[in-house]
GUKELO-859983 format. One record per residue (C-alpha): residue in three letters; x, y, z; residue number from 1. Coordinates in nm, 2 decimals, padded with zeros to 4 digits. Last residue first. Example, Ala and Ser with C-alpha at 12.3 -4.5 7.8 and 13.67 -1.06 7.14 Angstrom:
2
NODE   aa      c1      c2      c3    i
NODE  SER   01.37  -00.11   00.71    2
NODE  ALA   01.23  -00.45   00.78    1
END
This chain:
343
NODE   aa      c1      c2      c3    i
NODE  UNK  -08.23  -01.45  -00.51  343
NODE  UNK  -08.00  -01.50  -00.21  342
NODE  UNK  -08.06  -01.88  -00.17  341
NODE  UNK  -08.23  -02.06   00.12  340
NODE  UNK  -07.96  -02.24   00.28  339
NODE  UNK  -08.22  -02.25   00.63  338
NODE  UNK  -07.97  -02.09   00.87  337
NODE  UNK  -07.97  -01.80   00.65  336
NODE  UNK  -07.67  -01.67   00.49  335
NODE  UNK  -07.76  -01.37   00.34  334
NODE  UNK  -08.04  -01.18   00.60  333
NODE  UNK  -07.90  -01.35   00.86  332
NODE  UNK  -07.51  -01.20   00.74  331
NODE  UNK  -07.65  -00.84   00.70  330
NODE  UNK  -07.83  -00.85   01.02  329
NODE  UNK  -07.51  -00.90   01.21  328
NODE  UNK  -07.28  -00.62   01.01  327
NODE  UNK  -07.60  -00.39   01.13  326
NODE  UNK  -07.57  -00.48   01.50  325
NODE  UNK  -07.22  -00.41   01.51  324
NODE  UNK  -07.33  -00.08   01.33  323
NODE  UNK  -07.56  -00.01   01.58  322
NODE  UNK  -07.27  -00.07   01.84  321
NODE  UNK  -07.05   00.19   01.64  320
NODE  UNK  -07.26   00.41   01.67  319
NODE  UNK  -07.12   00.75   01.82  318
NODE  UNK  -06.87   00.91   01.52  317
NODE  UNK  -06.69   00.66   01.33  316
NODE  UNK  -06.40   00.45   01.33  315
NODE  UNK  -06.27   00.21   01.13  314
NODE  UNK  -06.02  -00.04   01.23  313
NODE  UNK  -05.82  -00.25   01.04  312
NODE  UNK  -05.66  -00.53   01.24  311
NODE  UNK  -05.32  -00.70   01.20  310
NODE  UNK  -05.05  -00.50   01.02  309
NODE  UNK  -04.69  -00.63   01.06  308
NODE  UNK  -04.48  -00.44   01.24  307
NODE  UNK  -04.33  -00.73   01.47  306
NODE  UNK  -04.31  -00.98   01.30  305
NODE  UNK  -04.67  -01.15   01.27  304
NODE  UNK  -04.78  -01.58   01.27  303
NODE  UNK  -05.13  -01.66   01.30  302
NODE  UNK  -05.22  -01.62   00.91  301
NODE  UNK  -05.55  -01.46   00.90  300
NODE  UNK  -05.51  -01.08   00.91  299
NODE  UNK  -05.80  -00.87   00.95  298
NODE  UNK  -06.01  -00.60   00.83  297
NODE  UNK  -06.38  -00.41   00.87  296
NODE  UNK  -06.30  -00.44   01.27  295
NODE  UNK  -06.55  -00.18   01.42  294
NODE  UNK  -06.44   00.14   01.66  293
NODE  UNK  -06.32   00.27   01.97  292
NODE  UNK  -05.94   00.36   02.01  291
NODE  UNK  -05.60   00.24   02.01  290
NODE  UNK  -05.75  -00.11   02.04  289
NODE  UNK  -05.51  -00.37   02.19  288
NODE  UNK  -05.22  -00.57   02.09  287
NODE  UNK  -05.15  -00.79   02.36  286
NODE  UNK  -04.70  -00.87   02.45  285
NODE  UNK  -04.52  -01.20   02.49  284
NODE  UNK  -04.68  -01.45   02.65  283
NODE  UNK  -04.53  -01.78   02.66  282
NODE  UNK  -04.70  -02.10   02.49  281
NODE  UNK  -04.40  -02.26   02.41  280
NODE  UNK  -04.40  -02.11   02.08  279
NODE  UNK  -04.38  -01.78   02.18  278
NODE  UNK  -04.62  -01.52   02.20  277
NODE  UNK  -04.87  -01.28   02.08  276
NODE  UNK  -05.19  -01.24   02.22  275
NODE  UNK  -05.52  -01.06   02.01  274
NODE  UNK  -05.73  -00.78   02.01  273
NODE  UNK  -05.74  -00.69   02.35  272
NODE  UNK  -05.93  -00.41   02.43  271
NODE  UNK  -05.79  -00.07   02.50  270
NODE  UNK  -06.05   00.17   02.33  269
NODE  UNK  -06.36   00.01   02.28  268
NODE  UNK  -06.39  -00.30   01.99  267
NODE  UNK  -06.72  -00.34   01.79  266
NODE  UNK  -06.68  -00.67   01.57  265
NODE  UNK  -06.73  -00.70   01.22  264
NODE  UNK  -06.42  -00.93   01.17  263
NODE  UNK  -06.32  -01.12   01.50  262
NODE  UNK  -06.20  -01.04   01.81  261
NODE  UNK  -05.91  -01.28   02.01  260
NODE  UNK  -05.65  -01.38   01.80  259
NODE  UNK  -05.43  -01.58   01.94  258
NODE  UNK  -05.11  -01.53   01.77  257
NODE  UNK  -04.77  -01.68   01.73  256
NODE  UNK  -04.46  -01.45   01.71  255
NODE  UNK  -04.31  -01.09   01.66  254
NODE  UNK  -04.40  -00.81   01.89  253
NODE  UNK  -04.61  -00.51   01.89  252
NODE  UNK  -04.81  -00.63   01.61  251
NODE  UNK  -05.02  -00.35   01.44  250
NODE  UNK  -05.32  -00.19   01.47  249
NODE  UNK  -05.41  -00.06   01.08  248
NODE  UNK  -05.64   00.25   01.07  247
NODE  UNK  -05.97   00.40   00.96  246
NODE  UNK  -06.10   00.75   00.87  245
NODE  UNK  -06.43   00.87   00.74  244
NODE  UNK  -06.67   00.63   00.86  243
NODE  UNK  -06.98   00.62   00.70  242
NODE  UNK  -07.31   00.40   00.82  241
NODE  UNK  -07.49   00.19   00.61  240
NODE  UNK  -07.86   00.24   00.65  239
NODE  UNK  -08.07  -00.02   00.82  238
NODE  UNK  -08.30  -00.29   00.82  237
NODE  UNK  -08.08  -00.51   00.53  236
NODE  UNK  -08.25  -00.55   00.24  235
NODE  UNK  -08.43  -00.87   00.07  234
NODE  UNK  -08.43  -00.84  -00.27  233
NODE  UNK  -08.69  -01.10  -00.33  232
NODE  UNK  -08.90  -00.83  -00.39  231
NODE  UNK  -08.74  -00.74  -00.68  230
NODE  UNK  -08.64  -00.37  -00.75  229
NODE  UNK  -08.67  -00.31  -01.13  228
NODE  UNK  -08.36  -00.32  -01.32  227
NODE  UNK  -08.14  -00.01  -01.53  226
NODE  UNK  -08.33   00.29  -01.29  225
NODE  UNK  -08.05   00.36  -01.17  224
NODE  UNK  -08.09   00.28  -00.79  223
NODE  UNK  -08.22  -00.04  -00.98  222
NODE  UNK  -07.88  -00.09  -01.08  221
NODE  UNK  -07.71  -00.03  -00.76  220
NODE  UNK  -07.97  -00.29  -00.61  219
NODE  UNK  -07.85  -00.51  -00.86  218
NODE  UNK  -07.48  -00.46  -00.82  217
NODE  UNK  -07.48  -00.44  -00.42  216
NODE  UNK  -07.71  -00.82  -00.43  215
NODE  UNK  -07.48  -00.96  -00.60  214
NODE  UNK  -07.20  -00.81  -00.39  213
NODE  UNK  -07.40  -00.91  -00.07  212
NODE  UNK  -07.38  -01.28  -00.19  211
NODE  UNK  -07.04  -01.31  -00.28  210
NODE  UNK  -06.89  -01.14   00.05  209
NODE  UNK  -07.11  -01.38   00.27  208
NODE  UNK  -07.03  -01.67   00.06  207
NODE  UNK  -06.63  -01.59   00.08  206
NODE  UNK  -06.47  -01.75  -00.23  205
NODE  UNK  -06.03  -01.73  -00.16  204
NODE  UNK  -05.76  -01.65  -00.37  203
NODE  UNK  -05.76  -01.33  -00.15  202
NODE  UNK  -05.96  -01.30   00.11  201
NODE  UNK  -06.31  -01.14   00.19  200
NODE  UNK  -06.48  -00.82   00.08  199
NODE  UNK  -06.37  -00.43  -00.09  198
NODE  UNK  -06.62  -00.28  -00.31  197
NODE  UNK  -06.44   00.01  -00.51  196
NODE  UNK  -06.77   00.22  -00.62  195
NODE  UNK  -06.71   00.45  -00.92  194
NODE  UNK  -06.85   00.77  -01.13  193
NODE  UNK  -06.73   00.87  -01.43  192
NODE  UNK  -06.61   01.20  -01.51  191
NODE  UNK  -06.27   01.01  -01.71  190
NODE  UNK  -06.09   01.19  -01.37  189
NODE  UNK  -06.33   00.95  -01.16  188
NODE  UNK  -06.23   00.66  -01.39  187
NODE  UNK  -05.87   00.76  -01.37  186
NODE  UNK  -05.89   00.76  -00.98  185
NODE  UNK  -06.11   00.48  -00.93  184
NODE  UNK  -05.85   00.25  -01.18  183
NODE  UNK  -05.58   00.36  -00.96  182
NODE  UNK  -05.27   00.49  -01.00  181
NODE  UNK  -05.24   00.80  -00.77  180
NODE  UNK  -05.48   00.68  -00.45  179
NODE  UNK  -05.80   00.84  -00.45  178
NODE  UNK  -05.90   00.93  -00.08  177
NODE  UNK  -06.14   00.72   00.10  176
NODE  UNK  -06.46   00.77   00.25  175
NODE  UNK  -06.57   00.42   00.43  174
NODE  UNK  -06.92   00.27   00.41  173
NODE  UNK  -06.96   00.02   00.63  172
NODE  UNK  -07.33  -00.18   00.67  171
NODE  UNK  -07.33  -00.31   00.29  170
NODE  UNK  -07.65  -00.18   00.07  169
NODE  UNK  -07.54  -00.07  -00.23  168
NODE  UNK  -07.76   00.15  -00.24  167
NODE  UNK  -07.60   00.36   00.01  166
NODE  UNK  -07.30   00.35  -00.24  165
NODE  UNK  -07.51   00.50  -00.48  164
NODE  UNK  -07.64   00.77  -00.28  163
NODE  UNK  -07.22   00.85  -00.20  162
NODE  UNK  -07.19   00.85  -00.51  161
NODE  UNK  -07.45   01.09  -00.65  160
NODE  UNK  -07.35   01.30  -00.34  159
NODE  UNK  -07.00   01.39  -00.40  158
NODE  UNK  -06.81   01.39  -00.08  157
NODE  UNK  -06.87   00.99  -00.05  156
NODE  UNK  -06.58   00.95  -00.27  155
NODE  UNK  -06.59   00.56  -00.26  154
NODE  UNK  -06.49   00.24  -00.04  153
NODE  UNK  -06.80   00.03  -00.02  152
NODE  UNK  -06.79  -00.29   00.23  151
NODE  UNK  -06.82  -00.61   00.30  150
NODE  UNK  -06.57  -00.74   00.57  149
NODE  UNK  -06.23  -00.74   00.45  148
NODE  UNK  -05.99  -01.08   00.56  147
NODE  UNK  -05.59  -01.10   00.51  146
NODE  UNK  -05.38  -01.42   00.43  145
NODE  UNK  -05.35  -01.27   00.07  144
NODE  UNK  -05.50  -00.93   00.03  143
NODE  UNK  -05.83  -00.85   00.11  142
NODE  UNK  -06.07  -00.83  -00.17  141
NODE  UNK  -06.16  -00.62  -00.45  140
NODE  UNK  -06.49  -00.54  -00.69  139
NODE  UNK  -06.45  -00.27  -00.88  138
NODE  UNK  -06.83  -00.11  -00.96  137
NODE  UNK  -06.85   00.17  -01.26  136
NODE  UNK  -07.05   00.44  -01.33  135
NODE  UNK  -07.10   00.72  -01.64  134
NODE  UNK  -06.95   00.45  -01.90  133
NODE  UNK  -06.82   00.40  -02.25  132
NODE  UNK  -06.48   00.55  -02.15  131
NODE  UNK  -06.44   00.31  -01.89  130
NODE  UNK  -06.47   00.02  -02.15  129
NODE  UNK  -06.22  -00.02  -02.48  128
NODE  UNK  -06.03   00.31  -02.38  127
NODE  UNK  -05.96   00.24  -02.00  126
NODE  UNK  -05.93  -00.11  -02.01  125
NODE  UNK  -05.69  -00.11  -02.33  124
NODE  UNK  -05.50   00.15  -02.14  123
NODE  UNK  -05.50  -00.04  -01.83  122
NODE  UNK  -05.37  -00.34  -02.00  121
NODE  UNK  -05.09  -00.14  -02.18  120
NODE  UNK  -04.99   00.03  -01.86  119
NODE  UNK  -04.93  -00.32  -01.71  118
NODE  UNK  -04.70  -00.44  -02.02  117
NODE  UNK  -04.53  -00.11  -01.97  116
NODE  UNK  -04.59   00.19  -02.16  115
NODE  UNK  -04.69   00.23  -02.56  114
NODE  UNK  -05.06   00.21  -02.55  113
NODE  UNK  -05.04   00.41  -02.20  112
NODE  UNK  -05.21   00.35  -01.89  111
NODE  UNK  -05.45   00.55  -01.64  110
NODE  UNK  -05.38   00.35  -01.46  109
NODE  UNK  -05.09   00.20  -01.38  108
NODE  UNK  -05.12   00.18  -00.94  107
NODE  UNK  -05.41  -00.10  -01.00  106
NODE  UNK  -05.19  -00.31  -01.25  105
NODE  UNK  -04.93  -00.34  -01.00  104
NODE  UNK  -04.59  -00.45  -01.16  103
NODE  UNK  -04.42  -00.74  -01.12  102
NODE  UNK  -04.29  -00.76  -01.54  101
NODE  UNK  -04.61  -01.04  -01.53  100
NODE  UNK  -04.91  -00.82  -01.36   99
NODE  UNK  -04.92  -00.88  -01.03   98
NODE  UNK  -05.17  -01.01  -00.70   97
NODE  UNK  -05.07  -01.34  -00.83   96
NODE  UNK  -05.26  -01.67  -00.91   95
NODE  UNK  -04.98  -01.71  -01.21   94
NODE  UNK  -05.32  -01.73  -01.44   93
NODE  UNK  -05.53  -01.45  -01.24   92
NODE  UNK  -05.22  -01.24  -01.27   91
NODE  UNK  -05.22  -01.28  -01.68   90
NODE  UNK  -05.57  -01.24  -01.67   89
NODE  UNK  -05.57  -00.93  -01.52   88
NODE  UNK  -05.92  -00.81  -01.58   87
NODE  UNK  -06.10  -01.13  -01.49   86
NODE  UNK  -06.50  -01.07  -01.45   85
NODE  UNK  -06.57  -00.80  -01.73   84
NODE  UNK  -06.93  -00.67  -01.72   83
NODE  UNK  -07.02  -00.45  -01.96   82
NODE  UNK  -07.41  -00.32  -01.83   81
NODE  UNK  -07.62  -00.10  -02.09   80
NODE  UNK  -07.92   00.12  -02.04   79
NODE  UNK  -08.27   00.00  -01.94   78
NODE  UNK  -08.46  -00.28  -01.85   77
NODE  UNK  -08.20  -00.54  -01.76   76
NODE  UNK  -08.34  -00.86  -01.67   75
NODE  UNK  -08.18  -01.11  -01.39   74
NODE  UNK  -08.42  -01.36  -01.29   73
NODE  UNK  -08.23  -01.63  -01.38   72
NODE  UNK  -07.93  -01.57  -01.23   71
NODE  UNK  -07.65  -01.69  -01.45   70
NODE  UNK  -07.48  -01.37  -01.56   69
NODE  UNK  -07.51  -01.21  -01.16   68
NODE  UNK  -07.35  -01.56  -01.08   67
NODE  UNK  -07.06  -01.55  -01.27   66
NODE  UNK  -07.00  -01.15  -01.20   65
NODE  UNK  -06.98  -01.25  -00.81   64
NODE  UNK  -06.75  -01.50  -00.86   63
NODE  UNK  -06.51  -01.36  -01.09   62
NODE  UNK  -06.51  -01.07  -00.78   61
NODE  UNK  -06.42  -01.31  -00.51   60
NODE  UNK  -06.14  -01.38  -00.74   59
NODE  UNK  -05.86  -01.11  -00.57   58
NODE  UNK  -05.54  -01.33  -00.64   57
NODE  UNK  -05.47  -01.10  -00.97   56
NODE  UNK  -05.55  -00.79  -00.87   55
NODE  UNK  -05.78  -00.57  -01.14   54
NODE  UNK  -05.95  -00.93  -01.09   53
NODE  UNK  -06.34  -00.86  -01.14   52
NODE  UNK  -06.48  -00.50  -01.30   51
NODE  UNK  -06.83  -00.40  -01.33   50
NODE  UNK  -06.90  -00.12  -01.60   49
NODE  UNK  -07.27   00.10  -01.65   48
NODE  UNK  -07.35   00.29  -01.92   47
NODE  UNK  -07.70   00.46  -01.84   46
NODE  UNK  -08.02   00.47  -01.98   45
NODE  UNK  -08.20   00.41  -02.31   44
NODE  UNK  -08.42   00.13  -02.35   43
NODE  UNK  -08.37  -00.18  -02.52   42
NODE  UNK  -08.17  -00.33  -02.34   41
NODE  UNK  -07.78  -00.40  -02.36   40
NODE  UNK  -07.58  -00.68  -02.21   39
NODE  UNK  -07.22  -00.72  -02.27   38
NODE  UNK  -07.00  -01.00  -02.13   37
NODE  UNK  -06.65  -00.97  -02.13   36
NODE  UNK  -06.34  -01.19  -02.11   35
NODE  UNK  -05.99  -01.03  -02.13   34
NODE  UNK  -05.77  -01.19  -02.40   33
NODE  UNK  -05.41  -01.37  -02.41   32
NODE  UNK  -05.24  -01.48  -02.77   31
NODE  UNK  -04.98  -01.70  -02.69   30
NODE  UNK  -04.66  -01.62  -02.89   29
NODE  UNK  -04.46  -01.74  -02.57   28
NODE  UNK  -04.38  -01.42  -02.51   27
NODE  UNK  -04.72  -01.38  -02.42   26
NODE  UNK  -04.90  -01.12  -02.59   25
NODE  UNK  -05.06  -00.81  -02.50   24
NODE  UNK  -05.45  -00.80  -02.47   23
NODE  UNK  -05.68  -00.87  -02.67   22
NODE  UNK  -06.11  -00.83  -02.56   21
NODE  UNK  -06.29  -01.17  -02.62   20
NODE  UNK  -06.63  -01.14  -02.70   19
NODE  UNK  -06.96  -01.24  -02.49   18
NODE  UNK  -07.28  -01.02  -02.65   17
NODE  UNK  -07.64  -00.98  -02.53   16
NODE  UNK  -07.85  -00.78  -02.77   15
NODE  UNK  -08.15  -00.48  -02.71   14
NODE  UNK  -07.92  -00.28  -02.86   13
NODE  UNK  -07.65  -00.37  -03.08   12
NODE  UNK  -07.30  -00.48  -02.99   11
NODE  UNK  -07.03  -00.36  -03.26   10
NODE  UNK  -06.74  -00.55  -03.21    9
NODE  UNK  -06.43  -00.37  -03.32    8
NODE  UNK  -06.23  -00.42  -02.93    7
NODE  UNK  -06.60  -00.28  -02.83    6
NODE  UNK  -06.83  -00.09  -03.02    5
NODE  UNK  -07.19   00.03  -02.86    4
NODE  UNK  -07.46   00.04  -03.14    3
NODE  UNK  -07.65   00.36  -03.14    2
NODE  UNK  -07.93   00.42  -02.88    1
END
C-alpha cells in the first residue's frame, strides 16, 4: 500500500496518525480544524470513513468514535479506517444543528472550494476523505427534543449495502431515498458506499444508541474483512428486518401531551399514541396509528401545535411483532441488568 495523504500529511502503513484537518476561519482570526484519527494496517484492504457531527447538536456520534479509539481490544488487520468524530465543529461549538452563516452542512454537499462557508467544509470533507474511501458510516441522531431508535438508513437496492447494513446488526433497517445535498448522496455519486445510522437525541448520550453503534462499526468491519469477529461480539438472535416506507403521525390539536407508546413499540392500526389537552387536564383530541407498524421515532418535549410531527412509524410487511421482539433483544443483549460492558 502507498502512504495515504491527508490535509499534506502523509500517513504510512501499518501507522496510527491524529492531525488536525483546516477548515475556514473564524472571523475572529481563529484558526478552526476538524479532528481525525487515522489507523492503517498493514495489510491491504479497504478504505473505510466514519463520520460524527455532520449536524452540529447530533454528539451521539463523538461518542461512539471515542470509544471505538479507546477500546482495547480494537485491532485493525487489514485496510485503512479515517475516523473523524466532529465534522462541523463550528456547530458542535454554538451546540447547533447549523453551520455559522445558518446553513445546513448536510444539504451542501457535494461542496465547493469557493461556495459558502458550509460548501467549503463539505468540500474539504469530500476531497481530504470520501475520495480516499469505498465505504463510509454517518452516524446521526434525532433532532433536538426528538428520539430515533437504532437504526441503518441506506440504499438497500444495491446488495453490497444492503449486506452491510445487515451487518450492522440494528433490528430496523429502513430504504431511504437520497436526499439532494447530502453527504450519502455525494458519497454514493463519489462510487462509494455509505450507511447513515440514525439513534437517540440530539445534544444528548443515549447508552443504548452508543453501544450498538460500536458494536455496527466493528461488525461492519469484520463484514470487510478489516477486524476479526470477536467472540465477545455478542449479536442479536435475529436479522434486521427492512421497511421500505415510514411516516410522521402528527398532532391533531395543539397542547400538553400524554404520551402513551414508547420508542420500539409495535402499534396496530387505530391505537392511541398519545392525548393532547389542555392545561387543566381537559381532553382535547388522541392521535392514533394510521396504520400498523413499529415506532423507530418520537418527540420528547410534551408540548405540540397542532402539525407538529410526533411519532415516526415504519411499516413493514407481516412482522412487525418479531420485530418488537427483536428491538427487545437488542437492548438485553447491550444494557444488561448486570452493567457488564459491551466489549
Amino acid at each position: 500500500m502507498s502512504n495515504l495523504v491527508i490535509g499534506g500529511h502523509e500517513i504510512a502503513p501499518g501507522s496510527t496518525r491524529q492531525l488536525d484537518l483546516p477548515v475556514v476561519r473564524l472571523y475572529t482570526d481563529t484558526d478552526i480544524s476538524m479532528p481525525v484519527h487515522v489507523i492503517r494496517a498493514r495489510k491491504p484492504g479497504p478504505c473505510v470513513f466514519v463520520a460524527g457531527s455532520i449536524h452540529g447538536d447530533e454528539i451521539n456520534g463523538i461518542e461512539i468514535i471515542r470509544r471505538l479509539i479507546q477500546l482495547k481490544t480494537f485491532k485493525l488487520n487489514a485496510g485503512t479506517l479515517i475516523l473523524a468524530p466532529i465534522v462541523n465543529v463550528y456547530g458542535v461549538l454554538s451546540r447547533s444543528r447549523y453551520m455559522p452563516d445558518r446553513r445546513d452542512l448536510n444539504r451542501s454537499f457535494p461542496g465547493s472550494e469557493r461556495g459558502s462557508l458550509a460548501a467549503r467544509v463539505a468540500d474539504t470533507f469530500m476531497t481530504e476523505i470520501v475520495q480516499h474511501c469505498e465505504y463510509g458510516i454517518d452516524l446521526h441522531t434525532g433532532a433536538i427534543h426528538r428520539s430515533n431508535l437504532p437504526q441503518i438508513r441506506a440504499n438497500l437496492s444495491d446488495p453490497e449495502t444492503l449486506e452491510l447494513a445487515q451487518a450492522f446488526d440494528v433490528p430496523v433497517l429502513i430504504n431511504a431515498p437520497l436526499r439532494e445535498g447530502t453527504l450519502r448522496e455525494a458519497a454514493v455519486h463519489s462510487d462509494t458506499k455509505i450507511l447513515l445510522y440514525e439513534a437517540g437525541e440530539a445534544l444528548r448520550f443515549d447508552e443504548l444508541s452508543i453501544r450498538a453503534g460500536v458494536r455496527g462499526i466493528q461488525s461492519v468491519l469484520a463484514q470487510l474483512g478489516m477486524v476479526r469477529r470477536s467472540k465477545k461480539l455478542k449479536k442479536t438472535k435475529q436479522s434486521p428486518y427492512v421497511a421500505n416506507n415510514s411516516s410522521w403521525t402528527r398532532a391533531n390539536s395543539s397542547g400538553i401531551v400524554t404520551s402513551l407508546k414508547n420508542l420500539g413499540e409495535h402499534v396496530e392500526e387505530g391505537d392511541a399514541l398519545a392525548r393532547i389537552g389542555s392545561p387543566f387536564g381537559e381532553t382535547f383530541s388522541t392521535v392514533e396509528a394510521s396504520r400498523e407498524g413499529i415506532i423507530v421515532g418520537k418527540q420528547n418535549i410534551p408540548l405540540v401545535q397542532e402539525g407538529d410531527a410526533m411519532f415516526h412509524i415504519a411499516y413493514f410487511s407481516d412482522e412487525e411483532q418479531e420485530i418488537a421482539e427483536h428491538i427487545r433483544d437488542m437492548t438485553d443483549t447491550l444494557l444488561p441488568e448486570s452493567g457488564r460492558e459491551l466489549v
